[in-house]
C-alpha positions in Angstrom: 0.0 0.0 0.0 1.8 3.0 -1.1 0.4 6.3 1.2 1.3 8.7 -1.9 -0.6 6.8 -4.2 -3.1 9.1 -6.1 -6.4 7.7 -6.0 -8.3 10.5 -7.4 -7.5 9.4 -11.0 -9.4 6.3 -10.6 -13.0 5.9 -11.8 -15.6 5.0 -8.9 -15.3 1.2 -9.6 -11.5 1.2 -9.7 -11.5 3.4 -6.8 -14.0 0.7 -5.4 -11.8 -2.3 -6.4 -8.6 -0.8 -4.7 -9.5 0.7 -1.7 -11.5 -3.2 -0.5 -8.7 -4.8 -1.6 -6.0 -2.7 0.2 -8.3 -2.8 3.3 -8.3 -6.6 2.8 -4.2 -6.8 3.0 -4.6 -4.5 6.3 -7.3 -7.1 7.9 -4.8 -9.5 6.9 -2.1 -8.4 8.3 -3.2 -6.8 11.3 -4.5 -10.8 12.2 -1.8 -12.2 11.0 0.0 -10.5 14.4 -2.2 -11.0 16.3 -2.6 -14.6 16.4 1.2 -14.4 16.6 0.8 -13.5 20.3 -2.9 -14.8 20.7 -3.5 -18.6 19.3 -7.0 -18.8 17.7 -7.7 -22.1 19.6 -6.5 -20.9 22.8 -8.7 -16.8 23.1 -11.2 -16.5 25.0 -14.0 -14.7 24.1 -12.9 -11.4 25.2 -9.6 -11.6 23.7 -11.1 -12.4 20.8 -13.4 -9.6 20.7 -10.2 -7.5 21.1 -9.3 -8.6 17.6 -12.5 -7.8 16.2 -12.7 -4.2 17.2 -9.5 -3.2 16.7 -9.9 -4.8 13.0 -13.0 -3.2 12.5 -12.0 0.2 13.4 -8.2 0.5 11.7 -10.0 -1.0 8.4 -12.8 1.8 8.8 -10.3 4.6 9.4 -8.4 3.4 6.2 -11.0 3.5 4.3 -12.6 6.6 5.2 -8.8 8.3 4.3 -8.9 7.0 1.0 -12.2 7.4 -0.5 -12.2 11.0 1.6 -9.3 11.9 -0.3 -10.3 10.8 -3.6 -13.6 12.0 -3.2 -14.2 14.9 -1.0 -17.5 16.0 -1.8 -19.0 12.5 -1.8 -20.8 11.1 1.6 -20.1 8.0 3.2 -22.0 5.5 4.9 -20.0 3.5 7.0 -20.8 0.4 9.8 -18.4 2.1 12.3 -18.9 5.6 11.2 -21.4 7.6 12.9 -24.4 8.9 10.7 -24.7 11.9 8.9 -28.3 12.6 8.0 -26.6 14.6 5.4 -26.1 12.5 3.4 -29.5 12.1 2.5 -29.5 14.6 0.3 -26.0 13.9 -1.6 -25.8 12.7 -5.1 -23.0 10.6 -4.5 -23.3 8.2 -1.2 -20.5 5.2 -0.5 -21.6 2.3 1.5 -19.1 0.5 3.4 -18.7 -2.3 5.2 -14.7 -2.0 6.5 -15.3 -5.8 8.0 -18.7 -8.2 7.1 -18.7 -11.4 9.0 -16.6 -9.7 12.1 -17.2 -13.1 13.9 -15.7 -15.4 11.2 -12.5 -12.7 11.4 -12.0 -13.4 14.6 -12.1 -16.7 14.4 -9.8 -17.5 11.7 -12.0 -18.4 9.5 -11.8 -17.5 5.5 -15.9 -16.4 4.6 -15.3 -13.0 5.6 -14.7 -9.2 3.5 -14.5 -5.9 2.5 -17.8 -4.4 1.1 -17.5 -1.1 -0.6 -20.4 0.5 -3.2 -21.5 3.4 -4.7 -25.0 5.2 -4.1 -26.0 7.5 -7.0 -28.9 9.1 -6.0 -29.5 10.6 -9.8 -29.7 7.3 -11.5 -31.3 5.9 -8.4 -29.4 2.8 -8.6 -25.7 1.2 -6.9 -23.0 2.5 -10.0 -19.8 0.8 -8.5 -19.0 -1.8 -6.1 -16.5 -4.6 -5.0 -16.3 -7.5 -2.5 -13.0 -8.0 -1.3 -12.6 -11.9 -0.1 -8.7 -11.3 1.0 -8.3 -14.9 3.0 -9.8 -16.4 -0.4 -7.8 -14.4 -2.3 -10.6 -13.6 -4.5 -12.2 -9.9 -5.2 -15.5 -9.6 -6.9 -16.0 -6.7 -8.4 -18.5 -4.5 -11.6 -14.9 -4.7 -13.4 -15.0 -8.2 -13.7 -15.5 -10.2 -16.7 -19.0 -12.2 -16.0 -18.4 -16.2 -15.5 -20.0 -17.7 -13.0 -19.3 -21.2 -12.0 -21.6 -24.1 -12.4 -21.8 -27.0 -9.8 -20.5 -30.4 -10.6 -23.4 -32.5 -9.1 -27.0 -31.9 -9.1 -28.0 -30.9 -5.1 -29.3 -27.1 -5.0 -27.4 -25.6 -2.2 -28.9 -22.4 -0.4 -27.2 -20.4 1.8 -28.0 -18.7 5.2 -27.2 -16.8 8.2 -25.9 -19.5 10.5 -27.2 -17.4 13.5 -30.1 -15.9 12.3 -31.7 -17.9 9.5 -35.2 -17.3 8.3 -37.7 -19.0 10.4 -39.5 -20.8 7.7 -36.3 -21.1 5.7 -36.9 -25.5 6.0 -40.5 -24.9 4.5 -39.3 -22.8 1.8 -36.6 -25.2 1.2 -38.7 -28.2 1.1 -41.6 -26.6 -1.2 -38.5 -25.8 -3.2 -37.7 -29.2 -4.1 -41.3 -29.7 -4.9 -41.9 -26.9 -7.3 -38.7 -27.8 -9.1 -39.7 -31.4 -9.4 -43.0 -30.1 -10.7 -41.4 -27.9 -13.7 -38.9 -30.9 -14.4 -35.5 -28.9 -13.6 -33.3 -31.7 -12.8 -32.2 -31.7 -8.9 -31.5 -34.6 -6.7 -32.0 -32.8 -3.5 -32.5 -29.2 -2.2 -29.9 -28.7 1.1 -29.4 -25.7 3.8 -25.4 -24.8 3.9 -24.2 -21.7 6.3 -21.6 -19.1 5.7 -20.7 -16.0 7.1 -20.4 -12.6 5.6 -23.1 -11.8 2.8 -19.9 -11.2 0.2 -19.6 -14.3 1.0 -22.4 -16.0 0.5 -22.9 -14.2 -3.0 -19.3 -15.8 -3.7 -20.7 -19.4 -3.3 -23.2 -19.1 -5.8 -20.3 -17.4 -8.1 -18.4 -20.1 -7.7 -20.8 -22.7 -8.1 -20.8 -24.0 -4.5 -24.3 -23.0 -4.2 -27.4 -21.5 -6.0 -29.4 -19.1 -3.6 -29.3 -17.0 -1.0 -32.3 -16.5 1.4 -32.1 -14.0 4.3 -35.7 -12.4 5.8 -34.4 -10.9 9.4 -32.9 -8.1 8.6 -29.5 -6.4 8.3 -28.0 -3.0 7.1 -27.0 -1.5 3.9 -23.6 -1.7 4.2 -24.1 -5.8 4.8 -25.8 -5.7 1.2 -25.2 -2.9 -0.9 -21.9 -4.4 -2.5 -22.6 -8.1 -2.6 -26.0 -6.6 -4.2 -24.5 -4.9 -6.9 -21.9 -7.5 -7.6 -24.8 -10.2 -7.7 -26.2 -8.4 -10.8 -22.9 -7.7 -12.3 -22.3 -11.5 -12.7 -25.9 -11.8 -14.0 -27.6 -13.6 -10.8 -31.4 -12.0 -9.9 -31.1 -9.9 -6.4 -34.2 -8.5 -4.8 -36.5 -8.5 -1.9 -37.8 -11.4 -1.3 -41.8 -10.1 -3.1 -39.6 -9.8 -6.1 -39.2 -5.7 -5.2 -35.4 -4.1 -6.3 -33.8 -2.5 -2.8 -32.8 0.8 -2.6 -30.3 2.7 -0.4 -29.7 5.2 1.3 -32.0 5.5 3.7 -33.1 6.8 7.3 -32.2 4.3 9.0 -30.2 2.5 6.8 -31.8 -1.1 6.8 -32.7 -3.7 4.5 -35.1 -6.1 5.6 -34.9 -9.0 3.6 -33.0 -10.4 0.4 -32.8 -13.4 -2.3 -30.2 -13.9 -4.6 -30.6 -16.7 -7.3 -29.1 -18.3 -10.3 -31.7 -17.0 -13.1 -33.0 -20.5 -13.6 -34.4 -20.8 -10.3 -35.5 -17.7 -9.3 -39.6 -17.8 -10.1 -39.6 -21.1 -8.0 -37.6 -19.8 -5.0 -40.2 -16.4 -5.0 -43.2 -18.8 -5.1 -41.7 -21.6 -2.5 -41.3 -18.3 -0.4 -44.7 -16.7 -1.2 -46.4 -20.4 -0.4 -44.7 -20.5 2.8 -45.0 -17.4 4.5 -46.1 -17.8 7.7 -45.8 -21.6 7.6 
């Protein structure tokens, strides 16, 4: 990371692309030393939380420095940055999340990331984004070329929040597997796989290691905003879960549910979820 590098050259999904994947090599690093001194199998709880806030706040600093500098008149939305009603009324809003899947961080694990995207509030729509993977070594980004993978065997894997799950998301699953068996789309079983940070669980279906995404309690718009715009990028369908597009920049700045599906399957998993609400 070179501190005199000029940013302000790059366009907004370059300056996207960098900025997550410098931040990356920071969270790396910064663990890196601390499980130098600190084992992951031997912390405690406390100790590990240590990790986790000092992570999130030096990756949010960083961050903030960089797209501040290269953009100065442009707001920013950050998880550990306190609100700015302000930016409400900005054309140009960033949406950052310095470190999703803080818990996975801490405890060495590799489905964690960097989530930065751009809010333009003319076009009404996300115009730049990246999801930086850095244990993976993978960075998704609008710059990509589109490929997504396709999976080797024939069980449709959806992902979930291994804490907070939807409560029906077994029903939806299971009237899954009927609807696809009912339009003939060739599946041997319909399975519930968890993973941690939303980036990451978009990166599954990219990389063929799973097929949909399902999440109905509720998170922020720094959780979704880049793993929403990347989603589309590669050509998968994200939405609410009625089918509805999301929209940022709000007061507060929630999201209450999402889907993201191979193309294929998408009409199925909005009717298995219609068909089961409040099953």
């Amino acid at each position: 990371m070179n501190p005199t590098e000029d940013l302000t050259q790059l366009g907004d999904a370059e300056l996207s692309r960098t900025v997550a994947q410098q931040a990356g090599v920071l969270l790396m690093a910064l663990r890196k030393e601390f499980f130098r001194t600190h084992p992951v199998d031997s912390m405690d709880k406390a100790v590990s939380d240590q990790l986790r806030d000092q992570a999130d706040r030096a990756a949010h600093l960083f961050i903030m420095d960089k797209l501040s500098a290269a953009r100065p008149l442009d707001a920013i939305l950050s998880e550990e940055g306190k609100d700015d009603a302000a930016r409400l009324v900005s054309d140009r809003v960033w949406i950052v999340d310095p470190l999703d899947g803080t818990w996975e961080y801490g405890q060495g694990r590799k489905d964690f990331g960097v989530h930065i995207a751009l809010w333009n509030a003319k076009a009404g729509k996300l115009s730049a984004g990246t999801v930086d993977l850095p244990d993976q070594g993978i960075t998704r980004s609008v710059l990509d070329a589109v490929k997504i993978a396709t999976s080797k065997d024939s069980v449709i894997r959806v992902v979930a929040s291994r804490s907070r799950p939807p409560a029906t998301l077994k029903e939806i699953v299971t009237r899954l597997g009927e609807l696809l068996t009912e339009a003939e789309i060739p599946h041997s079983k319909v399975e519930i796989v968890d993973v941690g940070s939303v980036g990451a669980k978009v990166n599954e279906i990219l990389c063929g290691r799973a097929d949909i995404y399902l999440h109905n309690t509720g998170f922020y718009e720094w959780d979704v905003a880049a793993p929403y715009i990347v989603a589309q990028h590669y050509g998968l369908i994200a939405s609410h879960m009625d089918g509805a597009p999301i929209t940022f920049n709000h007061m507060p700045p929630y999201v209450s549910d999402l889907v993201v599906s191979r193309t294929d399957l998408y009409p199925h998993v909005l009717l298995a979820i219609k068909e089961t609400q409040g099953a």
